[in-house]
Rosetta silent file (secondary structure, phi, psi, omega in degrees, C-alpha in Angstrom):
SEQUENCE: XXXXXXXXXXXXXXXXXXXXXXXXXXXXXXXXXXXXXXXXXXXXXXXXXXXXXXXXXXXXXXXXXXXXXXXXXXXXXXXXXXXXXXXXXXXXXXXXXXXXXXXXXXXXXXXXXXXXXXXXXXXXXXXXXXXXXXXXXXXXXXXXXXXXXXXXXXXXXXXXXXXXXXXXXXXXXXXXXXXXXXXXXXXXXXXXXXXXXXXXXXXXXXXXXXXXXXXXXXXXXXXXXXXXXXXXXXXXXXXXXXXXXXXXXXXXXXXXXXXXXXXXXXXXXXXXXXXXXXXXXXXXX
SCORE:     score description
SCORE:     0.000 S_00000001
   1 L     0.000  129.007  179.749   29.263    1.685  -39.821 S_00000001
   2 L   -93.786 -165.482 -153.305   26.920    2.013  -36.952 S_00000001
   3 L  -110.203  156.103  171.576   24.811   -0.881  -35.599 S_00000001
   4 L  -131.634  138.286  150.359   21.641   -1.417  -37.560 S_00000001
   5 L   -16.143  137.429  170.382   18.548   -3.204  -37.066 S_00000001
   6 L   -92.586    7.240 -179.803   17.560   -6.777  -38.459 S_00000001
   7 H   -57.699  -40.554 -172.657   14.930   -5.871  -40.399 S_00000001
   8 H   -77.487  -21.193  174.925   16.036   -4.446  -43.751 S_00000001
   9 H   -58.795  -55.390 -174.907   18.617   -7.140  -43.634 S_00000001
  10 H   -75.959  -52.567  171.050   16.122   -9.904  -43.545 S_00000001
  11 H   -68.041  -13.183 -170.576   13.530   -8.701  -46.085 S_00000001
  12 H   -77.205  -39.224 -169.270   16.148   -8.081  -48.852 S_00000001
  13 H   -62.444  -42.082  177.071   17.451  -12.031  -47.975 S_00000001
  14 H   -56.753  -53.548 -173.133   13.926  -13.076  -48.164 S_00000001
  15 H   -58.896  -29.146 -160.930   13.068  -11.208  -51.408 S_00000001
  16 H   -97.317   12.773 -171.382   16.680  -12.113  -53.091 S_00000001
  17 L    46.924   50.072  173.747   16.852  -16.025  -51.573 S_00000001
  18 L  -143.321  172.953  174.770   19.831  -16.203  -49.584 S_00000001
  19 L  -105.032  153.167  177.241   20.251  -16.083  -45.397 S_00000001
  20 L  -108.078  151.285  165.794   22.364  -13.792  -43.255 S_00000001
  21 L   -76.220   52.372  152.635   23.872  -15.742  -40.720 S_00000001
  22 E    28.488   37.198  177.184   23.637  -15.517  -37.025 S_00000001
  23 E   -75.448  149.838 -153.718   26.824  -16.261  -34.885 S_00000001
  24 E  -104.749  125.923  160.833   26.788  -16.025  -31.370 S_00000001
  25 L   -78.517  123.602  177.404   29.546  -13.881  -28.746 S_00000001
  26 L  -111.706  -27.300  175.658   31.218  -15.507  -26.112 S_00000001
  27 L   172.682 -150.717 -139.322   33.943  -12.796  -26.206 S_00000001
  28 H   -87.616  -38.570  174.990   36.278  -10.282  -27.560 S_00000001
  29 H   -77.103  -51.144  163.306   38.050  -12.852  -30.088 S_00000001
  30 H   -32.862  -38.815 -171.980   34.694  -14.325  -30.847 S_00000001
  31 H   -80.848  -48.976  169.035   33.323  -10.837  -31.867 S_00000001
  32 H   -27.442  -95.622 -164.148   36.964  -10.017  -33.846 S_00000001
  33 H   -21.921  -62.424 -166.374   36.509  -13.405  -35.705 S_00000001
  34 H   -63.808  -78.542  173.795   32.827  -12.791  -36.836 S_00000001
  35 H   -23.863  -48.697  171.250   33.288   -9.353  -37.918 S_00000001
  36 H   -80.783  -15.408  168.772   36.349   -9.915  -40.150 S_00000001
  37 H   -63.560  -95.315 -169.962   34.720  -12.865  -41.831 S_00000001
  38 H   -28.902  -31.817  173.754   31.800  -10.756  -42.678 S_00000001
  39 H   -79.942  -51.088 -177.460   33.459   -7.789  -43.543 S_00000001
  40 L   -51.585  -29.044 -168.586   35.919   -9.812  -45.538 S_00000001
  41 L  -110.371   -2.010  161.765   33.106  -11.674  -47.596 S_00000001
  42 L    63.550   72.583  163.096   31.177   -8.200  -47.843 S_00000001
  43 L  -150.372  161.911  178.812   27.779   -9.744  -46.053 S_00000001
  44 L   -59.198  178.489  147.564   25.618   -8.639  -43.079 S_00000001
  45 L  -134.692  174.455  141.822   25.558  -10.235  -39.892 S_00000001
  46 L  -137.896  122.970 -171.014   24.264  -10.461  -36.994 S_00000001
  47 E  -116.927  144.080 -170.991   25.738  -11.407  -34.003 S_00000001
  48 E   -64.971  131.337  117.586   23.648  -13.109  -31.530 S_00000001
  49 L   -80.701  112.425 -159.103   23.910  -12.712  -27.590 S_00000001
  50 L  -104.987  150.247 -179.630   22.435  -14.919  -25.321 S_00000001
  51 H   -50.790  -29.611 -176.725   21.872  -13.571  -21.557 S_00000001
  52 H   -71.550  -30.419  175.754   24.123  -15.960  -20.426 S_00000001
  53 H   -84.041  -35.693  170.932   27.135  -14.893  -22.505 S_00000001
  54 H   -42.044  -44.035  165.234   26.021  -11.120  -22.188 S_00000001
  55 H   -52.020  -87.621 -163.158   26.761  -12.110  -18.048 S_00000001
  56 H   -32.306  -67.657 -140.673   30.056  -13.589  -18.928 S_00000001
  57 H   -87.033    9.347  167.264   31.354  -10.621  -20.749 S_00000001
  58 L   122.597    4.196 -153.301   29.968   -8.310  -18.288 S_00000001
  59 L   100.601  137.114 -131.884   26.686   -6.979  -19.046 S_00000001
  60 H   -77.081  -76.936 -166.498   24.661   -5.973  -21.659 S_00000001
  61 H   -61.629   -2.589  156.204   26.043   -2.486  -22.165 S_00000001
  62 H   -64.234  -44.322 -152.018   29.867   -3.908  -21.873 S_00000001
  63 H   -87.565  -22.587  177.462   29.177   -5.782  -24.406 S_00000001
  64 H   -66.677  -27.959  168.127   27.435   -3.654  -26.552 S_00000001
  65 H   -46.005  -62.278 -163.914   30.750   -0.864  -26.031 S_00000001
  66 H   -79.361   -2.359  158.918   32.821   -3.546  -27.558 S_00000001
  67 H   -65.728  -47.759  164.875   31.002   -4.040  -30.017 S_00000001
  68 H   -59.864  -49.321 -176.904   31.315   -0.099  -31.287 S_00000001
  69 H   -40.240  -38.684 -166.122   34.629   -0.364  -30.337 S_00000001
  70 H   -88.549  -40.816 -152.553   35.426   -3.333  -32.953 S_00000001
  71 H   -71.086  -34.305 -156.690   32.821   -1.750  -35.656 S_00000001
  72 H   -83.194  -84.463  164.796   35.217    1.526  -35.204 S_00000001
  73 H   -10.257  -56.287 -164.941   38.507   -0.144  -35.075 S_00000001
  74 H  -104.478    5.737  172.914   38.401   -2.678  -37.432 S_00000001
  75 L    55.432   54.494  158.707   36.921   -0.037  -39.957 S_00000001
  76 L   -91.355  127.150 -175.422   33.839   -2.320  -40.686 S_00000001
  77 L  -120.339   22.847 -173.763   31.717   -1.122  -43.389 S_00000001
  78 L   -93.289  179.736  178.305   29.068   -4.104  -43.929 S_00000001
  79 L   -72.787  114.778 -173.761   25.281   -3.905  -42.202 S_00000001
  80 L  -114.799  133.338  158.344   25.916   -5.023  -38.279 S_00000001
  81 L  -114.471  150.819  166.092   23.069   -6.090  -35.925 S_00000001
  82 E  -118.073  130.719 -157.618   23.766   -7.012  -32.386 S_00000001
  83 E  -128.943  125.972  143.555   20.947   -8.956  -31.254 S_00000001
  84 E    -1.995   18.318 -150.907   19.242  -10.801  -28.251 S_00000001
  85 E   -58.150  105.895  169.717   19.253  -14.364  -28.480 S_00000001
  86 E    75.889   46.068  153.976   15.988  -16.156  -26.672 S_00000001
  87 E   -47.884  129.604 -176.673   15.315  -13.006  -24.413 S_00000001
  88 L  -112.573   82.512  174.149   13.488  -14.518  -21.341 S_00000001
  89 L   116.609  144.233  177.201   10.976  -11.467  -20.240 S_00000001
  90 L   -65.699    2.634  173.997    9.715   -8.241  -21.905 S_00000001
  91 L   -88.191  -43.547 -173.884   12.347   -6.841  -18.561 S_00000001
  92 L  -103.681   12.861  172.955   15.358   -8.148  -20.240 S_00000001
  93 L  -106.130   12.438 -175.179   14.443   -7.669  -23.729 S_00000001
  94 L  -124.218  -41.956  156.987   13.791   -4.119  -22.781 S_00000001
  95 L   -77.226   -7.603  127.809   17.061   -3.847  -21.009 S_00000001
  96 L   -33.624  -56.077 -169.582   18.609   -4.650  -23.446 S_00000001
  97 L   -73.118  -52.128 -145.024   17.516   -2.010  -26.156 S_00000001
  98 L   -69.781  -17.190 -177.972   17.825    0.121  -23.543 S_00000001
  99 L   -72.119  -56.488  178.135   22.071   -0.975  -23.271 S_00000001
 100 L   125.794   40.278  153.616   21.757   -0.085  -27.115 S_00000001
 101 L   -68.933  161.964  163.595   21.096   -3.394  -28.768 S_00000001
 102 L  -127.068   18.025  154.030   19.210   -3.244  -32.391 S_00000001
 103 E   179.524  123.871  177.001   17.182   -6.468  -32.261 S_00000001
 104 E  -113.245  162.077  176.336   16.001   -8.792  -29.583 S_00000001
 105 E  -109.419  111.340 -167.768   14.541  -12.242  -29.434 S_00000001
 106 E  -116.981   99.248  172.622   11.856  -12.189  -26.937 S_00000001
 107 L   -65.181   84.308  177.413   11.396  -16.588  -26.372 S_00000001
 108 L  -102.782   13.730 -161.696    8.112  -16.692  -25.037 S_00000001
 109 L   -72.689   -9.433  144.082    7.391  -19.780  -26.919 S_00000001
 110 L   -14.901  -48.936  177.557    7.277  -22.067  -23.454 S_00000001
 111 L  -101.718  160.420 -158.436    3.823  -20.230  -22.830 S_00000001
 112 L   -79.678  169.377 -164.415    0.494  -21.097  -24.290 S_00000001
 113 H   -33.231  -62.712 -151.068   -0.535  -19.088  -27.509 S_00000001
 114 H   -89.412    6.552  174.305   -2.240  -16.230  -26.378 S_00000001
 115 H   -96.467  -38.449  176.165    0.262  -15.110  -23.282 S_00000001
 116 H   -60.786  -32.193  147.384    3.378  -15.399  -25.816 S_00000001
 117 H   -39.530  -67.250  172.939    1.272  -13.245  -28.074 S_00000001
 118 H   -34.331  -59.628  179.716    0.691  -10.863  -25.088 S_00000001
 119 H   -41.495  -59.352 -154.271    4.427  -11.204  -24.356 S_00000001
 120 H   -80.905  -33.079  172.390    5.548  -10.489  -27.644 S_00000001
 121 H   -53.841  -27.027  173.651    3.215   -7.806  -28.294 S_00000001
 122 H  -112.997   20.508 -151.766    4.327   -5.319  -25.902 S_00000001
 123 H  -103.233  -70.468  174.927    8.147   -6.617  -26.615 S_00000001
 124 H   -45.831  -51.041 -177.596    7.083   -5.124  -30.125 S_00000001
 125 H   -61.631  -15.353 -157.235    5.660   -1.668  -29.057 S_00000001
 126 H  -105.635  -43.439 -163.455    8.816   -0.789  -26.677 S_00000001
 127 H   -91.954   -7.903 -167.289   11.096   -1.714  -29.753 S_00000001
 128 L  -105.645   -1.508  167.070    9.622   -0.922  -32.391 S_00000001
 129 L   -86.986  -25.985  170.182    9.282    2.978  -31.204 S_00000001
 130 L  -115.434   28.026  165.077   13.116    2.762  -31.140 S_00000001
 131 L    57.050   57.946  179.557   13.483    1.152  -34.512 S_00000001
 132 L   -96.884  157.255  176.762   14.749   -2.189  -32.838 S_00000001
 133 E  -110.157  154.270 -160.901   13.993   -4.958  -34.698 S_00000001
 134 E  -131.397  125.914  150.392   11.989   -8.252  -32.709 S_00000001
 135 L   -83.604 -157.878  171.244   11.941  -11.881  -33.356 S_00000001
 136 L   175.385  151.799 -169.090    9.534  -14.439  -31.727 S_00000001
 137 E  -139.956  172.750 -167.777    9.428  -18.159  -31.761 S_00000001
 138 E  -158.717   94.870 -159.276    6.433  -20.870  -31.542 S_00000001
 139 L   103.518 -132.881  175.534    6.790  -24.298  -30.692 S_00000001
 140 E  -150.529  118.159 -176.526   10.233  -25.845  -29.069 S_00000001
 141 L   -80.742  101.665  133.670   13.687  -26.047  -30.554 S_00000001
 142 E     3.967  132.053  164.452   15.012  -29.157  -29.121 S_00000001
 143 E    85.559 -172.850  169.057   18.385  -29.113  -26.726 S_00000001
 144 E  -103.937  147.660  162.532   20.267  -26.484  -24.585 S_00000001
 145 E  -131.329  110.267 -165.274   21.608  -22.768  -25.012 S_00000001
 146 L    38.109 -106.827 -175.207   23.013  -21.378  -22.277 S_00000001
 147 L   -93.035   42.576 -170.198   19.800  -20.830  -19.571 S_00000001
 148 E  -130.432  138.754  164.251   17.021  -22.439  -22.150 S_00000001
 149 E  -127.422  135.103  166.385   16.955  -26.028  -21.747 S_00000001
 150 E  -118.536  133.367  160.250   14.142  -28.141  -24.110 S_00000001
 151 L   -62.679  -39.178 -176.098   13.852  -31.924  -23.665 S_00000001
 152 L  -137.230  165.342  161.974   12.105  -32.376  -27.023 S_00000001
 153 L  -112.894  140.370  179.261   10.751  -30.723  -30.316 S_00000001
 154 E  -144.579  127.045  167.387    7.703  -29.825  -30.567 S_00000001
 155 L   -58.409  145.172  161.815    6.676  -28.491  -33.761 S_00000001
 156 L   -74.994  166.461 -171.116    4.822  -25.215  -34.513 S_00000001
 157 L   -75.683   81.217 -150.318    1.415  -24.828  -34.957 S_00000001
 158 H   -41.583  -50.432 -179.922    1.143  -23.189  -38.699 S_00000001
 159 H   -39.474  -76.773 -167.413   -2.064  -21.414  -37.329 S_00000001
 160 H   -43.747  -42.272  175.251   -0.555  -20.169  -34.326 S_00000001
 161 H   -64.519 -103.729  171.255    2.282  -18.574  -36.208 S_00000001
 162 H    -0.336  -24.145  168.007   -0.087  -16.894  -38.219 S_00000001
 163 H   -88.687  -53.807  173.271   -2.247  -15.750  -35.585 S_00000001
 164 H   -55.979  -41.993  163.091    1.067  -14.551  -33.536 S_00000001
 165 H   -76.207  -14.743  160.048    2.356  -12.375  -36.377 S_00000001
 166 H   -66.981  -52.319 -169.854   -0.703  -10.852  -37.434 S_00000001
 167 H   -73.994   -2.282  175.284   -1.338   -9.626  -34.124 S_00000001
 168 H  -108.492   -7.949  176.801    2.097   -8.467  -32.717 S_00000001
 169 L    43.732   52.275  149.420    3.790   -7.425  -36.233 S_00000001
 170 L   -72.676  152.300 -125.354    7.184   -8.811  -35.629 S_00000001
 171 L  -120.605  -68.085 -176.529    9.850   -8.342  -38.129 S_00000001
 172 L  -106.532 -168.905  169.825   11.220  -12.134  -38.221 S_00000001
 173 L  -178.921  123.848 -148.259    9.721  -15.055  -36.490 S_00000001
 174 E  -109.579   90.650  156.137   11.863  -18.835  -35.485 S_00000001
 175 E  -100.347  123.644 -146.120    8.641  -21.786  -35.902 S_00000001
 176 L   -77.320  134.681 -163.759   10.544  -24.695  -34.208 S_00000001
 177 L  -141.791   20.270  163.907   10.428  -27.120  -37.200 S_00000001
 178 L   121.127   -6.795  142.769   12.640  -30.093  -35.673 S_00000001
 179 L   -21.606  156.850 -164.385   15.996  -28.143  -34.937 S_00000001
 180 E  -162.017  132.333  176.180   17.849  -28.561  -32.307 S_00000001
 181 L   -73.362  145.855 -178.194   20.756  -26.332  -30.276 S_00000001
 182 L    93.864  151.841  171.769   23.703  -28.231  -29.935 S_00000001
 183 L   -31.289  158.460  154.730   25.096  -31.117  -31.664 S_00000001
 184 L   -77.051  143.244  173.503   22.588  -33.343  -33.694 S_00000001
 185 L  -117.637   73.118  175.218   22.048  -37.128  -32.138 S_00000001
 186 L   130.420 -124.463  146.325   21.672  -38.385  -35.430 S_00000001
 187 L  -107.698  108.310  174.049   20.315  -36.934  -38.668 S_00000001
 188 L   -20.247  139.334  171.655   18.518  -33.732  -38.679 S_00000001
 189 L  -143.565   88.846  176.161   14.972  -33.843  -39.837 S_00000001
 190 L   -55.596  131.637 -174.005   13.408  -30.670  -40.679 S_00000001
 191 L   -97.397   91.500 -166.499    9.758  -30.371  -41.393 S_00000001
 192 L   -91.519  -10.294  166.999    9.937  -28.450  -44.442 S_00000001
 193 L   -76.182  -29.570  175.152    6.123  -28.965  -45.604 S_00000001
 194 L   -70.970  -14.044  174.944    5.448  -27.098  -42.591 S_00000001
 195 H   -99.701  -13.077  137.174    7.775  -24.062  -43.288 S_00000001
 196 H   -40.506  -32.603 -176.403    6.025  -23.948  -46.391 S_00000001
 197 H   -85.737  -50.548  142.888    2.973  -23.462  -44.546 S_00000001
 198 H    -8.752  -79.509  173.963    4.336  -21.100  -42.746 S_00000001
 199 H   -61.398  -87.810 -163.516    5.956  -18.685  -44.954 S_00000001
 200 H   -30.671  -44.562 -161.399    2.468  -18.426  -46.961 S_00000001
 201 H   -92.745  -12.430 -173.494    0.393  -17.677  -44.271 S_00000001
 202 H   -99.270  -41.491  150.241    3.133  -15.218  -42.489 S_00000001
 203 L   108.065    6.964 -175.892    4.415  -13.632  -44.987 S_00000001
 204 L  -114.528  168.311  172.359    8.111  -13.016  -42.901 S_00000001
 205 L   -65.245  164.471 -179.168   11.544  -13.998  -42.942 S_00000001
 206 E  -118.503  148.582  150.218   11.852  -17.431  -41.135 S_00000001
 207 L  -159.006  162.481 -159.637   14.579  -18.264  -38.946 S_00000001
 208 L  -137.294  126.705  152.751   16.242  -21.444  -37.773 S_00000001
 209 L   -57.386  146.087 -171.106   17.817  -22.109  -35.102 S_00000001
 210 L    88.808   92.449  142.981   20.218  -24.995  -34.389 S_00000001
 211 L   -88.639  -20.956  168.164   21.958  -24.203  -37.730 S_00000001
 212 L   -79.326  142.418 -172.071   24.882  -26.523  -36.794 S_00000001
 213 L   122.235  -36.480 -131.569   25.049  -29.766  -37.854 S_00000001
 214 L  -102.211  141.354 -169.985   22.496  -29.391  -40.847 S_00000001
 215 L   -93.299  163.825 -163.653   24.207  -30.721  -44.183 S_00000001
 216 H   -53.410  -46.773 -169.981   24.285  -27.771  -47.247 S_00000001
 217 H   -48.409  -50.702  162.355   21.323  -29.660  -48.950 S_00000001
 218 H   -10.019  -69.463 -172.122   19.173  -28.642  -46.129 S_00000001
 219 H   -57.747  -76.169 -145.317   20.485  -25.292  -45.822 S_00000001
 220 H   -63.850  -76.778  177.608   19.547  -24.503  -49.381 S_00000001
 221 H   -20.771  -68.567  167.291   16.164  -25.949  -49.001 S_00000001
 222 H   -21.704  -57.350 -164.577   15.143  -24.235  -45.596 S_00000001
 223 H   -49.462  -50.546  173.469   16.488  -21.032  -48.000 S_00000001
 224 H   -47.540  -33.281  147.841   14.009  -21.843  -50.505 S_00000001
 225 L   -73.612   20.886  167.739   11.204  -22.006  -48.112 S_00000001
 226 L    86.555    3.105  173.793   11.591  -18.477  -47.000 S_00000001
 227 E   -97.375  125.540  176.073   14.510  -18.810  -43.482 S_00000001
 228 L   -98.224  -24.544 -177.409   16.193  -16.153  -43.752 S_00000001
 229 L   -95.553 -152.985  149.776   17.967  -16.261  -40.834 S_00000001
 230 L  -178.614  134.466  119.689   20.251  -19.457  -39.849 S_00000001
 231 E   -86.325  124.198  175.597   22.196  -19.369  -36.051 S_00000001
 232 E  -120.575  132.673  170.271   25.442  -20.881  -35.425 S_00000001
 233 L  -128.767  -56.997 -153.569   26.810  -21.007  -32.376 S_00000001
 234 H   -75.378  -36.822  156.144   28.064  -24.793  -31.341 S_00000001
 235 H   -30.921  -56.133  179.397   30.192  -25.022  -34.634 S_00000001
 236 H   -60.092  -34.978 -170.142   32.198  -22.064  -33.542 S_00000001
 237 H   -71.425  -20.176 -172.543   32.405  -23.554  -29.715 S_00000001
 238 H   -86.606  -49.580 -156.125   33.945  -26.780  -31.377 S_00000001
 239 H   -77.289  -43.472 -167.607   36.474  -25.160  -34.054 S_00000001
 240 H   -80.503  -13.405 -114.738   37.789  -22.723  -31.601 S_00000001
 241 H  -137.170  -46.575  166.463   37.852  -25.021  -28.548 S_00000001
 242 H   -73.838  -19.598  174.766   40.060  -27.885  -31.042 S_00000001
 243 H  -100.368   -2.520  160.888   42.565  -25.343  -32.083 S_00000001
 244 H   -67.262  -55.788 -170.476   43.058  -24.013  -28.552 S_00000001
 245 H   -60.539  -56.211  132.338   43.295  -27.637  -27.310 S_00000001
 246 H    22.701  -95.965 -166.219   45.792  -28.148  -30.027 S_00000001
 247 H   -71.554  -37.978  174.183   48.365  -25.674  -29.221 S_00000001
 248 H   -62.408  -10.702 -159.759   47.943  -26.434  -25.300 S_00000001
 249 H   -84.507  -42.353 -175.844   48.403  -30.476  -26.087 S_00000001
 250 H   -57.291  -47.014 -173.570   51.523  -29.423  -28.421 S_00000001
 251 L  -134.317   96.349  177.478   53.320  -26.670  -25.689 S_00000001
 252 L  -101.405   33.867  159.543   53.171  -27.060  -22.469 S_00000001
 253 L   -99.145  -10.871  178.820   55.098  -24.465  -21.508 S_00000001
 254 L   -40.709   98.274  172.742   52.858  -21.709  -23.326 S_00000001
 255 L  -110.888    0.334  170.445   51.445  -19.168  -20.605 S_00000001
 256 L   -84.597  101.992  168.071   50.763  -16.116  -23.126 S_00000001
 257 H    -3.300  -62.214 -168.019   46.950  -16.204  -24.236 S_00000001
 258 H   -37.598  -54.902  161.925   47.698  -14.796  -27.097 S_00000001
 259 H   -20.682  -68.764 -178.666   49.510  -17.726  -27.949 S_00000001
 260 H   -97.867  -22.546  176.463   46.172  -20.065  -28.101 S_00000001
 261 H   -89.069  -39.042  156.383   43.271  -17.474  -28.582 S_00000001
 262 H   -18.465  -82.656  177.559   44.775  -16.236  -31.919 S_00000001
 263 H   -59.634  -32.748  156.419   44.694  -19.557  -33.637 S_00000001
 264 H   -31.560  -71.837 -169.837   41.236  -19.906  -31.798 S_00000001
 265 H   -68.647  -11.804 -162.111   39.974  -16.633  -33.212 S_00000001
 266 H   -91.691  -67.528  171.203   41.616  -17.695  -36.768 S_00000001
 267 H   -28.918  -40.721 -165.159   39.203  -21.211  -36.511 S_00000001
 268 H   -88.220  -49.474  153.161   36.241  -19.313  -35.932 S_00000001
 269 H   -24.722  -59.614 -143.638   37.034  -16.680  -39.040 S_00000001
 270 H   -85.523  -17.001  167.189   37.751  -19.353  -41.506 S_00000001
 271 H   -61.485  -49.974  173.361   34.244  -20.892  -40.278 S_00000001
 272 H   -47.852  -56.704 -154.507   31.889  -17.973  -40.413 S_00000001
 273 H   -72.041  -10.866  164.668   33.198  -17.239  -43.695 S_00000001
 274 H   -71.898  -61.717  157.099   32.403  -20.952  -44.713 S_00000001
 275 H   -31.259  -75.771 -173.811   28.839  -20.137  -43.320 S_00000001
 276 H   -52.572  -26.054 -169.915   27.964  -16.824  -45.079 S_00000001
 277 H   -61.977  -59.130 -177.477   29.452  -18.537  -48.659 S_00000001
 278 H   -45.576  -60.559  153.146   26.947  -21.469  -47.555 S_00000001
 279 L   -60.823   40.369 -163.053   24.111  -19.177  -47.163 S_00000001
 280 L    13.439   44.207  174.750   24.464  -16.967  -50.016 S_00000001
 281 L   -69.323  -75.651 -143.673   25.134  -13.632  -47.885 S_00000001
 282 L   -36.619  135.376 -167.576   28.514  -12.969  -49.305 S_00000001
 283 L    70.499    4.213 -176.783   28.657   -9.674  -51.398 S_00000001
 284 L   -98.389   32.166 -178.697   25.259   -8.833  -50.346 S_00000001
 285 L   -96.956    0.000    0.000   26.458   -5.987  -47.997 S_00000001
């Protein structure tokens, strides 16, 4: 299976009412982990990169190699996107593609209406000539991810989303709807009349951000309102981070990786594959 795009992925979940999930790479066992869920539970994926973890593992086009590498290896035969997360400039959403990603997130949502249009608009034209697929986001997703830090949510504008996807024709599109990256300080509270509003007037998959944290009820709601998409990243960063901690608290003579990133990469499996059940991906490869 070669890397695909997120488009075709995303309108079938929108038409059939389930989400593909989003997990994020920090590195080689991270990518393992994700893959073999998804392949195991027969659903797409997509896994997210953020610039800052693309840096860790070396650069965009390292990472994308190791990605083919895994897809080839591990004999994966479900729908794979490797994807952008919160590209910060049409330069590194274009360096990207150019590495051999098949879908960036170009975050321009920081800037007022019409330059994040602008932004996103020629984001679209570079990728969409090489049949990359583009997100876009519109209001502010609460907390930090790697180099994005927001003090608050601030909801989108229904309008504005609706004015940004008619004119840039982006394939999915993230309207910040009280989400948050990062733990929750309390109980989520999603503005779900507003993603209603949303979805009518855009007419796209939705996708939400923050997905950890957010209890099943939620989930399924969000689904219902057209997000198609869900990202988890800080779930995985927890699961793998307590069974690592684990085996170092248990043996301290242990000096072979192997040893602690195994059961690591094993944490992160048994999650994803809790995620795609929770979104209704599974079997939809």
């Amino acid at each position: 299976m070669t890397l695909v795009s997120m488009k075709d992925m995303l309108n079938k979940a929108l038409d059939e009412k389930y989400a593909v999930g989003q997990f994020n790479i920090n590195n080689l066992e991270w990518t393992q982990a994700i893959l073999a869920a998804a392949e195991q539970e027969k659903s797409p994926v997509i896994l997210g990169v953020s610039e800052g973890a693309a840096r860790h593992m070396g650069g965009f086009k390292t990472t994308v190699m190791m990605v083919q590498g895994l897809l080839e290896d591990m004999k994966i035969t479900v729908p794979v996107a490797i994807h952008l997360d919160h590209g910060s400039s049409y330069d590194k959403c274009k360096e990207a593609i150019e590495a051999g990603f098949t879908s960036v997130m170009i975050d321009a949502s920081h800037h007022p209406i019409e330059e994040n249009i602008e932004t996103t608009k020629k984001v679209v034209e570079f990728a969409h000539a090489r049949n990359v697929s583009v997100e876009a986001e519109v209001g502010t997703v609460g907390g930090q991810e790697d180099d994005i830090i927001a003090d608050g949510v601030v909801y989108a504008d229904p309008q504005e989303c609706e004015q940004l996807v008619k004119e840039t024709n982006v394939d999915c599109f993230a309207p910040a709807l009280g989400s948050v990256h990062g733990p929750y300080k309390g109980e989520p509270n999603l503005g779900y009349k507003e993603m209603e509003e949303v979805r009518d007037l855009t007419n796209k998959p939705l996708v939400l951000h923050g997905g950890t944290g957010i209890p099943t009820k939620d989930i399924q709601k969000a689904i219902s309102l057209g997000t198609s998409k869900i990202n988890v990243n800080t779930e995985n960063q927890i699961v793998f981070t307590k069974a690592v901690r684990e085996i170092l608290n248990n043996d301290s003579e242990v000096y072979d990786p192997r040893k602690y990133m195994v059961p690591g990469r094993e944490a992160i499996k048994e999650t994803v594959i809790g995620k795609i059940r929770e979104f209704g991906s599974n079997g939809k490869a």
